[in-house]
N, C-alpha and C positions, 0 to 999 in steps of 0.2 A: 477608484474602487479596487478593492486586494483581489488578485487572482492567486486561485488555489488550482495548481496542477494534478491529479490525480492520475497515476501509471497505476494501467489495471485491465484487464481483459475488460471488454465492453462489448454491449448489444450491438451489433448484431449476435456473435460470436453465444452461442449457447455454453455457457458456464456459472457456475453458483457465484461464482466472484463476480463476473461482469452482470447479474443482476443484482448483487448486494448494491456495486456499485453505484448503478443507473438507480436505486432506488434510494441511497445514501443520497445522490446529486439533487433527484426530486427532495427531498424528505428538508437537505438544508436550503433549498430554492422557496420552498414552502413556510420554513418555520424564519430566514430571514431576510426575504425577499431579493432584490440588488443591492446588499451589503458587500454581497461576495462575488466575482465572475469564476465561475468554476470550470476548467478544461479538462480532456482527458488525454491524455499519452496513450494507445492503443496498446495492447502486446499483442503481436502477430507472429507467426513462422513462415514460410514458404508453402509450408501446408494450408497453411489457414487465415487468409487474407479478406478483407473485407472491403463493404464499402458505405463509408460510414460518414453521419451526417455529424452537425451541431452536439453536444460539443465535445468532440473530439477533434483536436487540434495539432496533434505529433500519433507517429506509430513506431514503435518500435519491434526492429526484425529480433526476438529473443534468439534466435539461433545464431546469430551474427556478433561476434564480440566487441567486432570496430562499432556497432550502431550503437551499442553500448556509452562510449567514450563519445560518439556523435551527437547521440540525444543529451547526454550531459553539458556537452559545450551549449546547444539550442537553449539548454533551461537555462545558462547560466548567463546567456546571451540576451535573454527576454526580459526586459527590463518587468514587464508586469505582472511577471509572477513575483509571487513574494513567500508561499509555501507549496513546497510538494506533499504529497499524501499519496504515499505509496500500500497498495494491496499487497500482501506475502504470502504465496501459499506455495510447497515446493511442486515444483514440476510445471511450472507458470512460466520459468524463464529459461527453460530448452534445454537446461541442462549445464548452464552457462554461470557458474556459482564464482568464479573470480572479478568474473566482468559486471558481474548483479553488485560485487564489492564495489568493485572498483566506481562503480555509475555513482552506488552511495558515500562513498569519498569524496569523487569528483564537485559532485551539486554543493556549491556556494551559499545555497539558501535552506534554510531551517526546512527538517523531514522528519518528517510524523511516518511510523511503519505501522500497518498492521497486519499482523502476526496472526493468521487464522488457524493455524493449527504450531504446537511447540511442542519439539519430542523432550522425553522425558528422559535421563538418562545418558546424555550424548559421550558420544566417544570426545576425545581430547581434541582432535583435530577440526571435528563439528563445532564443539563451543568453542573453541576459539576464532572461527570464523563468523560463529553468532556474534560473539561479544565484541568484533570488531563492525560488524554493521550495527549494532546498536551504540555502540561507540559514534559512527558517525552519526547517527540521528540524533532529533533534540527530544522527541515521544515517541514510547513504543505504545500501543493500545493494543490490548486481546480481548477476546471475548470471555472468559470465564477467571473467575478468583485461583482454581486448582493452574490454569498457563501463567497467573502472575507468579503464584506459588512458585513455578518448574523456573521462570524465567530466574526468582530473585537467588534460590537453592544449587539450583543445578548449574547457573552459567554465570550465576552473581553478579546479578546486574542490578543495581540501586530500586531499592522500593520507590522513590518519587521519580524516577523514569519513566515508570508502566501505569498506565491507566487503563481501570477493567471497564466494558461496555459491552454488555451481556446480548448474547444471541438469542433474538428470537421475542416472542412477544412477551410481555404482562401480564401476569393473572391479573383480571378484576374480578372481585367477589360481589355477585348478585344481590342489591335487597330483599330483604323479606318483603314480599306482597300479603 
């Protein structure tokens, strides 16, 4: 069975990401049963430690650069992961933007990013450190058409890199009764 690593703030932990996630985990546990074993990589600080059940499997101290370069060797040491799926959203990883690089250089195995919010606009020294984490990755995925827009314009990043997958629910349009 593929295990799929996911680094992402996680429930316990009250944040939008860590329940997109938990709900992302349910949502493909649902639609493809044990196809997939799915883990999580926590993000933690010093502040904000938890304790956390199934399946969360690794924690990462974001304020810490070595754990960085630690949790990278783990993933890459795990024979049974085979993808990571990483959450992005700034301010997730302490403030730690060389060593967020460097984690996504390190990992040996195919990384899927998503990219929940993309500024628009960036100075030179921002995109070029976007376009080098999306360089290491094999998928970027965002949520709306106007971030693939910014990603493909603003930091030129190949249109068949990024796949959009829209925030939020579906209209369905009611019959007439």
């Amino acid at each position: 069975m593929k295990e799929i690593l996911c680094l992402t703030s996680y429930p316990p932990r009250e944040c939008g990401i860590a329940t997109f996630s938990n709900d992302l985990i349910q949502s493909i546990h649902r639609k493809f049963g044990n196809s997939y074993s799915i883990k999580v990589c926590a993000l933690e600080s010093p502040a904000e430690k938890y304790v956390y059940s199934e399946p969360v499997k690794y924690t990462l101290n974001t304020s810490d650069a070595s754990d960085y370069i630690r949790i990278a060797g783990k993933i890459n040491d795990d024979a049974g992961i085979s993808l990571v799926l990483i959450q992005h959203e700034f301010g997730l990883f302490g403030g730690q933007e060389n060593a967020f690089l460097q984690l996504t250089e390190r990992i040996a195995k195919p990384v899927i990013i998503v990219f929940h919010t993309v500024l628009a606009r960036p100075e030179e020294s921002f995109k070029q450190y976007l376009r080098k984490i999306a360089s290491a990755c094999s998928e970027i995925i965002v949520m709306t058409q106007t971030s693939a827009h910014i990603l493909q314009s603003d930091y030129q990043i190949a249109n068949d890199k990024i796949s959009v997958i829209p925030h939020g629910t579906q209209l369905v349009s009611h019959k007439d009764k």
